[in-house]
Structure formats: structure tokens, C-alpha cells
C-alpha positions in Angstrom: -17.9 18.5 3.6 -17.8 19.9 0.1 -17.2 16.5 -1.6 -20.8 15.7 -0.6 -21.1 18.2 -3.5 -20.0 16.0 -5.9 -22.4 13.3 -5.3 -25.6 12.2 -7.4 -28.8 14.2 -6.0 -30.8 12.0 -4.0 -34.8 11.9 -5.1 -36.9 12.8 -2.4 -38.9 9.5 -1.0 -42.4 9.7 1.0 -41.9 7.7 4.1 -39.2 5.1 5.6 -42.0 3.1 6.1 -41.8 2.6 10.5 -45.4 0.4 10.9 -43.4 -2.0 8.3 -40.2 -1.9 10.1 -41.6 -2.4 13.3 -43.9 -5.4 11.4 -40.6 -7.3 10.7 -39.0 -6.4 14.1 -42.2 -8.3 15.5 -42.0 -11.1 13.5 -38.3 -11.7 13.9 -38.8 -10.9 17.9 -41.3 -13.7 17.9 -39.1 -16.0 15.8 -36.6 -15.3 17.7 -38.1 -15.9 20.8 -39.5 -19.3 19.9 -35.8 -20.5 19.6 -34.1 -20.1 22.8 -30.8 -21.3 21.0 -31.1 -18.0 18.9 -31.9 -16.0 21.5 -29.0 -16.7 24.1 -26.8 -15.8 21.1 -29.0 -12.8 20.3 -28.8 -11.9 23.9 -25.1 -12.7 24.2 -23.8 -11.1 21.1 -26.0 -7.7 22.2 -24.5 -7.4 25.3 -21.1 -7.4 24.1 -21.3 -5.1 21.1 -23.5 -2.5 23.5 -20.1 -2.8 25.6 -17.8 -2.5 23.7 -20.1 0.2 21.5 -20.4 2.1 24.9 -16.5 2.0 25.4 -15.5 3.2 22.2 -16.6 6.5 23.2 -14.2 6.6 26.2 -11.0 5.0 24.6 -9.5 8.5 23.2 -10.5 9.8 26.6 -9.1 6.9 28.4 -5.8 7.2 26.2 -5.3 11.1 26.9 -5.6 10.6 30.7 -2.9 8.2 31.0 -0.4 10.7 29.0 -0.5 9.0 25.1 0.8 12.3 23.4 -1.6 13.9 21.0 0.2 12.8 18.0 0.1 9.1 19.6 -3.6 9.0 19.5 -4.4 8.1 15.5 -1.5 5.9 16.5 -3.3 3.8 18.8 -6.8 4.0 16.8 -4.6 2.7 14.0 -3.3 -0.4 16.3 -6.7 -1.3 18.1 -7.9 -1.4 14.5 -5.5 -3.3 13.4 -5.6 -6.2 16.4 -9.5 -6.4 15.5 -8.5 -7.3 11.6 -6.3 -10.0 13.0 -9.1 -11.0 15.1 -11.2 -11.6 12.1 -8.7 -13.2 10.5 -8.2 -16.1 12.6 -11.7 -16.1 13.9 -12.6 -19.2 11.6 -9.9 -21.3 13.3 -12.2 -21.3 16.7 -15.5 -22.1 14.9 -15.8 -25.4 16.5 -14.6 -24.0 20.2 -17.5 -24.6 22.9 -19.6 -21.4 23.7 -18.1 -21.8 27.0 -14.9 -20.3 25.7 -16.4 -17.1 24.4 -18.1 -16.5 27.9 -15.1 -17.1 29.6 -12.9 -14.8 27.2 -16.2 -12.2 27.9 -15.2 -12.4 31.5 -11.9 -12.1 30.6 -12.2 -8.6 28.7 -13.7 -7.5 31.9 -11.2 -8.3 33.8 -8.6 -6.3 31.5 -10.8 -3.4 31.9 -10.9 -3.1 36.1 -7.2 -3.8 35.4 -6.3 -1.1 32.8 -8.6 0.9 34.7 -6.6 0.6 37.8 -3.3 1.3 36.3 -3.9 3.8 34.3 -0.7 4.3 32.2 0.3 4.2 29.0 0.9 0.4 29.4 -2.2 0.0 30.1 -2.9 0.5 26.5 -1.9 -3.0 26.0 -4.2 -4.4 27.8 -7.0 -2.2 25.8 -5.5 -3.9 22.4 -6.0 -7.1 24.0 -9.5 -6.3 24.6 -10.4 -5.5 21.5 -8.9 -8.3 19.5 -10.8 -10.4 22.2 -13.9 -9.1 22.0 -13.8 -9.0 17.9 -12.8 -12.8 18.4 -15.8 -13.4 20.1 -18.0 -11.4 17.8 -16.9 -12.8 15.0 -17.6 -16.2 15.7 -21.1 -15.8 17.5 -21.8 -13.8 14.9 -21.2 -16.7 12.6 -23.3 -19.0 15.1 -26.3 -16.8 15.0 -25.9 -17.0 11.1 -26.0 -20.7 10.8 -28.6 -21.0 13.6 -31.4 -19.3 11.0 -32.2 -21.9 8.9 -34.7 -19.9 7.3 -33.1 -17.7 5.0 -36.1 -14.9 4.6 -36.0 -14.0 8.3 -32.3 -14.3 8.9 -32.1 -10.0 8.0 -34.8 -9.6 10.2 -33.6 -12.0 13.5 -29.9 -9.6 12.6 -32.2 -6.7 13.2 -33.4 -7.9 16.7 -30.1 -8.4 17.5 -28.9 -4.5 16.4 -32.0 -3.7 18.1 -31.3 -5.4 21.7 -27.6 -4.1 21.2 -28.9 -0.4 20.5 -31.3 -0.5 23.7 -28.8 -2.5 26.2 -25.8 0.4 25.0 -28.5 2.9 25.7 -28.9 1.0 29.5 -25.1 1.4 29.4 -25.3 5.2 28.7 -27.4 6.3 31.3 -25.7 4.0 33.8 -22.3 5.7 33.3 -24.2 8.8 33.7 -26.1 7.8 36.8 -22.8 6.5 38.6 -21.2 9.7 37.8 -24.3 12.1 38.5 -24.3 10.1 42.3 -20.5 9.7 43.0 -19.6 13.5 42.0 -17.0 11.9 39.4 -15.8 14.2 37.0 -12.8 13.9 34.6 
């Protein structure tokens, strides 16, 4: 915290400007919205990184209550990091893989969870590092599609920020879901 001292001073500004921001998330909504192509993807993509947002917050809990020592716990952040460069790294060589693929490797990941859920040992980490290099797979290359579906290159920012936006409000859905189930079935760690 005391490095921040060494920074430049920031100069004050009057206003982030919201009635704009909420101008261009209109415009790139209806955009968007016009073409459905973009907006499966849109929909897709947002789904999956609200997921996989969502879980992030549980995976130190997840790797503590199957035993992972504490000193193993940068360890595996270090790993599941590490499978999600890899990810990336090959992602180009499924570019031209049908759509149909993704959704099945989506279905897939949430199969690995009930499973790694159910076990619940260290083992089960495995399945978690499969998970995320799966799900990075698939982000990476609908991520791509969704680039190379916007033709128009002054909205393609904006149509991005529909996206983060639909991803922020479906992890928020995910959020109070967790918390509903637990609230209702007494579940407590």
C-alpha cells in the first residue's frame, strides 16, 4: 500500500460521464440485438465468464476443504493459471471448430464440477485444472467469434461492453442464487 505513494498524482476530473455510458450501452444493446448471430455469442460468452467469475470466489474455499495444505494453495492458483495460458495458447488451433463443440465442452465443465464436487479430495483438483483450461478454451475462441462478427469497427468497444455488462448481471443472478440455496437448505461450510 505505500507504493501507491510513489505514483504520479491523479488530477481531479468532474464526472465519469453515466448518461453517456449508458447512451453507448443503448446503442450497442440495440446493435446487438438486431444481430441475433452476435447476440447468441454475447449471450453465450456471458453465461460462461459469470460462471466461471462466480466460481473463482469458491476455488480457495473449495481447495481448503478437500485438505490442500496451506502452503499448497498459491501452488494450485499458480497451476490453474498456468493451464488457462496453455489454453490461450492453442486456442487458435480450434478457430474453425463448429460452435457445437464449445457448447458441448460447456456441458462438459459442468459435468467436472457435480463430479469434483462429489468427491471432494485433493484429486479432485484435477478435474478443477481441467475446467479451467476448458472453459479459457472456449472463451478464447468465442471471444474471437464475437470480434470478427462486428464488422463495424466504431461499435465493436461498445457490443464488448454489452457483453461485460450481461456477464456482470447474470454473475450477479449467480450470487444471490448461491445465497438463496444456502439461506433455504441450512448449508453452511
Amino acid at each position: 500500500s505505500v507504493s501507491i505513494l510513489l505514483l504520479p498524482k491523479a488530477k481531479k476530473v468532474e464526472s465519469t460521464r453515466e448518461k453517456k455510458y449508458f447512451k453507448l450501452l443503448k446503442e450497442g444493446l440495440k446493435f446487438s440485438t438486431n444481430m441475433p448471430s452476435i447476440l447468441s455469442i454475447i449471450i453465450f460468452i456471458s453465461l460462461g465468464q459469470a460462471l466461471f467469475g462466480a466460481l473463482d470466489e469458491y476455488w480457495s474455499l473449495f481447495a481448503s476443504e478437500v485438505g490442500l495444505p496451506k502452503q499448497g494453495l498459491g501452488l494450485f492458483f499458480v497451476a490453474y493459471g498456468l493451464v488457462q495460458v496453455l489454453a490461450s495458447l492453442i486456442a487458435y488451433k480450434f478457430e474453425g471448430v463448429n460452435k457445437k463443440f464449445f457448447e458441448f465442452l460447456f456441458l462438459v465443465n459442468g459435468v467436472l464440477l457435480v463430479i469434483a464436487a462429489s468427491y471432494y479430495k485433493i484429486p479432485a483438483l484435477i478435474l478443477l485444472f481441467v475446467f479451467s483450461f476448458l472453459f479459457k478454451l472456449i472463451d478464447t475462441v468465442t471471444n474471437g467469434r464475437l470480434q470478427h462478427q462486428i464488422s463495424n469497427q466504431e461499435i465493436r468497444a461498445t457490443v464488448t461492453s454489452v457483453k461485460g455488462f450481461f456477464a456482470e448481471l447474470v454473475v450477479m443472478g449467480f450470487y444471490l442464487s448461491f445465497g438463496l440455496t444456502a439461506k433455504y437448505t441450512n448449508y453452511q461450510t
